[in-house]
C-alpha positions in Angstrom: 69.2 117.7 107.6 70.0 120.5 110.2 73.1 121.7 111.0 74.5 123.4 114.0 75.0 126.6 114.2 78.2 127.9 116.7 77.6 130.9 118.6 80.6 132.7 117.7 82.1 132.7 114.2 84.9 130.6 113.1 88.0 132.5 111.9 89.3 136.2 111.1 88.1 139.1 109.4 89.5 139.5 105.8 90.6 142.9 104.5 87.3 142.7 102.0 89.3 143.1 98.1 86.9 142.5 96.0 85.9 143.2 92.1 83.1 142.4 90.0 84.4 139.6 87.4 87.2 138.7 89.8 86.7 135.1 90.6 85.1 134.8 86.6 88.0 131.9 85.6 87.3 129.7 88.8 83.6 130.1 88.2 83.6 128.4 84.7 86.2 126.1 86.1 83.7 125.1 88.6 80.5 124.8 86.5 82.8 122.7 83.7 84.3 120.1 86.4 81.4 119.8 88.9 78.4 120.8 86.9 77.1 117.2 86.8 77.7 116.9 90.8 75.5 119.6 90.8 72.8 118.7 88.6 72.4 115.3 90.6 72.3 116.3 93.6 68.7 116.9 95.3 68.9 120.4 96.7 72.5 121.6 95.2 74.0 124.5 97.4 77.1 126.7 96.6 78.8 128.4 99.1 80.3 131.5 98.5 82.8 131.4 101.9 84.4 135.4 102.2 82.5 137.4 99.6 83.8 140.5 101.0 83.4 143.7 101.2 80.4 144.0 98.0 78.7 140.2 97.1 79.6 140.9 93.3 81.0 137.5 93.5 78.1 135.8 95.2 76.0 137.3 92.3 78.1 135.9 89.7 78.6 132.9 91.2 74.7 131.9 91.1 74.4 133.3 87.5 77.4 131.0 86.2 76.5 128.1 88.7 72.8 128.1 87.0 74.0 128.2 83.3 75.3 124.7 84.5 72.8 123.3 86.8 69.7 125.2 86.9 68.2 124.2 90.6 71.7 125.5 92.4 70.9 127.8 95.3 74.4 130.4 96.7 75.0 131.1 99.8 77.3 134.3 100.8 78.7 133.3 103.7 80.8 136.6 105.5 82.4 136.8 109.1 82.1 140.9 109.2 78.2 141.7 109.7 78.2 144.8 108.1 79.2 143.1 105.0 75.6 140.8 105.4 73.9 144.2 106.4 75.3 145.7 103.1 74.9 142.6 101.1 70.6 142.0 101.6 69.5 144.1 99.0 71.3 141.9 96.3 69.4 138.9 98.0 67.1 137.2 95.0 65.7 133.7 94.4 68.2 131.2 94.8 71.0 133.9 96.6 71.3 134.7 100.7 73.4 135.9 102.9 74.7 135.2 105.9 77.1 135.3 108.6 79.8 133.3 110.0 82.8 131.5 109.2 84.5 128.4 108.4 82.1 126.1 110.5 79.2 127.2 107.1 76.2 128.3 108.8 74.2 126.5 106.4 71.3 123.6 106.9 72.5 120.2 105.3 76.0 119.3 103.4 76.7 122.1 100.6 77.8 121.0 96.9 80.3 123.3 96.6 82.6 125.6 99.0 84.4 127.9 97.5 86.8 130.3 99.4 88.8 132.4 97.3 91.4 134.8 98.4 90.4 133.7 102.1 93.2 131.6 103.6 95.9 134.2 102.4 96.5 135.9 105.4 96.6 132.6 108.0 99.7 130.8 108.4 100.1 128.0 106.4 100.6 125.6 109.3 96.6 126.3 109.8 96.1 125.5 106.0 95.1 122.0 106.8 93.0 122.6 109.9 90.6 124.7 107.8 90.5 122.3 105.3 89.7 119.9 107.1 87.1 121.5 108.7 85.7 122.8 105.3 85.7 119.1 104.0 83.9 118.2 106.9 81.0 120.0 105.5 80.9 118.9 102.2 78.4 116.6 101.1 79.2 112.6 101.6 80.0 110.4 97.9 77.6 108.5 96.8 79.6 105.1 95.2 76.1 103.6 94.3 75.2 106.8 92.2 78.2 107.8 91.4 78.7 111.0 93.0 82.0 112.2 94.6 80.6 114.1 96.6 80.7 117.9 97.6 83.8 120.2 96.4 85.5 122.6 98.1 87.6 125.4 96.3 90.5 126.9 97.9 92.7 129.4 96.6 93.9 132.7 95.1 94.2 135.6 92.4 95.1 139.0 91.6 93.0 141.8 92.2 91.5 141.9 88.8 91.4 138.0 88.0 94.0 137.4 85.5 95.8 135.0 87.7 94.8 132.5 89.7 95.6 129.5 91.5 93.5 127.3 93.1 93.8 123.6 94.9 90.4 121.2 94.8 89.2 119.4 97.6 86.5 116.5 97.9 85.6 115.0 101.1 88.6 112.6 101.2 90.7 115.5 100.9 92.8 117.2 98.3 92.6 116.6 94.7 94.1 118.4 92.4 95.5 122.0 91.9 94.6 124.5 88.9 96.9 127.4 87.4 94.7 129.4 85.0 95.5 132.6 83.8 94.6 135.3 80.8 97.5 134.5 78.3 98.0 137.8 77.1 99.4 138.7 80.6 102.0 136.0 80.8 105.6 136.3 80.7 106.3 132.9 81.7 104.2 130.4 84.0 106.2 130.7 86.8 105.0 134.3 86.7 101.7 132.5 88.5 104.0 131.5 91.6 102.9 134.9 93.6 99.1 133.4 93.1 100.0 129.8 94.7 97.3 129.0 97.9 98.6 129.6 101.4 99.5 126.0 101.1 102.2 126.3 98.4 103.4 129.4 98.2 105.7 129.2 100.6 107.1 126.2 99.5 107.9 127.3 96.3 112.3 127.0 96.9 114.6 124.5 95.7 113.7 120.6 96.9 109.8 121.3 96.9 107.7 119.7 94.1 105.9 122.7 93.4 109.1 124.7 92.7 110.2 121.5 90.1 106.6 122.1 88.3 107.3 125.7 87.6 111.0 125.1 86.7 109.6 122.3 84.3 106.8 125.1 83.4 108.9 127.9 82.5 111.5 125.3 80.4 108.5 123.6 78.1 107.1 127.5 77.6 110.5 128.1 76.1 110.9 124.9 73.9 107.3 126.2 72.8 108.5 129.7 72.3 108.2 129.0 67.9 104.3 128.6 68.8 104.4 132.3 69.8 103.8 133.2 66.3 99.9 131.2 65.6 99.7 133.1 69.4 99.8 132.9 73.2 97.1 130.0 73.2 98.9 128.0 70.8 101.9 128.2 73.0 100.6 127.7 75.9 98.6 124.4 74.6 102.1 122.7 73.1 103.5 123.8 76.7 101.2 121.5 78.6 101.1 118.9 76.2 105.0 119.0 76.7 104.7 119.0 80.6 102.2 115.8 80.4 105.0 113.7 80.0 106.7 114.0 83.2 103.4 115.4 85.4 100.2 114.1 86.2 98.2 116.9 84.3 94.7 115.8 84.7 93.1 117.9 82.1 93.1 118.1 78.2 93.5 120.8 75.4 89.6 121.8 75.7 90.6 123.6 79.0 94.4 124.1 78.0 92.4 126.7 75.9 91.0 128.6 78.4 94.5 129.3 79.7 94.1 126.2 82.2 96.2 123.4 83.2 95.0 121.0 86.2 97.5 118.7 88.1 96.8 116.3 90.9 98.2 117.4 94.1 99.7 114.5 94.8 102.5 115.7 92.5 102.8 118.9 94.3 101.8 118.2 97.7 104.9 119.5 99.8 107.4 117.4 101.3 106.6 117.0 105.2 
């Protein structure tokens, strides 16, 4: 299936931040939760939507992607042609480059879409317009196979990658939304509030559901403060566990350990 290609690029120039082993925390989250999507589909594509200013994660991407579902194929995708110029000679089997934006100059409907640290610097009342846009692209579910389609990964970190978070989004729309973080950082959870997507962050104030998860965050990370001692990962685990009784937490203690805890967005979805 073809695709049509705009003549002009959709969207803005980013400022380019990047590091090598940035993006390393939503990579494994990807290749854990949509591996198998990956593996069945016939020609799996991920696209890497904003690479940057060097295609470090673009390269990583395809290595971590493959360790899951061998036949994946990446797709840099950059609005700034000198950052396609500069990014060719790390071109290999299964990785290209190319330009354009948020209409994905790519044939067919991709598997995956991940734009990190991309919507950052819109307004978030053009949050859902891109996402819409982005799910657009996604490849169709499949009921009879049991596929859920393509995924598209939106969200943010720091500059090094010890904090992210990140919302998931299938076809239909939003799904769920990750906070994942290196434990040994962390005073409290709430510390991961200056990581939440364009579409939360701002709404992180009294009366929004996202600010009543961190409240509820930072209060079970203090009634798990006597797991400090068997360390940060113990105390983090009995912190989720305590949150699952009052939030939709759609993950379990094998990716707890990985400093991870999943939610569906329904539960933090703000309040029109």
């Amino acid at each position: 299936m073809s695709t049509r290609v705009e003549s002009r690029p959709v969207g803005t120039v980013t400022r380019g931040t990047t590091n090598p082993n940035r993006l390393r925390r939503m990579d494994r989250w990807i290749a854990a939760v949509h591996g198998a999507e990956l593996r069945r589909a016939a020609e799996p594509v991920a696209v890497d939507l904003g690479y940057g200013a060097a295609p470090w994660t673009a390269v990583e991407l395809l290595r971590r992607l493959r360790a899951a579902a061998p036949r994946t194929r990446v797709v840099g995708v950059e609005i700034e042609p000198a950052r396609v110029v500069g990014a060719q000679p790390y071109a290999r089997e299964g990785l290209v480059f190319r330009h354009g934006g948020f209409e994905v100059p790519v044939p067919g409907r991709p598997s995956l879409i991940r734009a990190a640290n991309v919507l950052r610097q819109y307004e978030e009342g053009e949050v859902t317009a891109v996402w819409e846009r982005l799910c657009a692209r996604l490849a169709p579910a499949d009921p009879a196979s049991g596929s859920r389609g393509g995924l598209l990964v939106e969200g943010t970190c720091d500059e090094i990658g010890r904090r992210h978070v990140w919302v998931a989004l299938g076809p239909e729309g939003p799904r769920t939304v990750t906070f994942a973080t290196r434990l040994g950082s962390l005073d409290r959870p709430s510390d991961l509030a200056e990581r939440l997507p364009k579409a939360l962050i701002h709404r992180n104030v009294p009366g929004e559901p996202v600010h009543a998860f961190l409240r509820d965050f930072d209060r079970a990370w203090a009634a798990a403060a006597p797991y400090a001692a068997y360390g940060a990962r113990q105390r983090w685990i009995r912190t989720v566990r305590r949150l699952t009784a009052d939030w939709p937490v759609t993950d379990g203690p094998a990716r707890w350990r990985q400093g991870e805890v999943t939610v569906a967005w329904g539960a933090l979805a703000p309040r029109t």
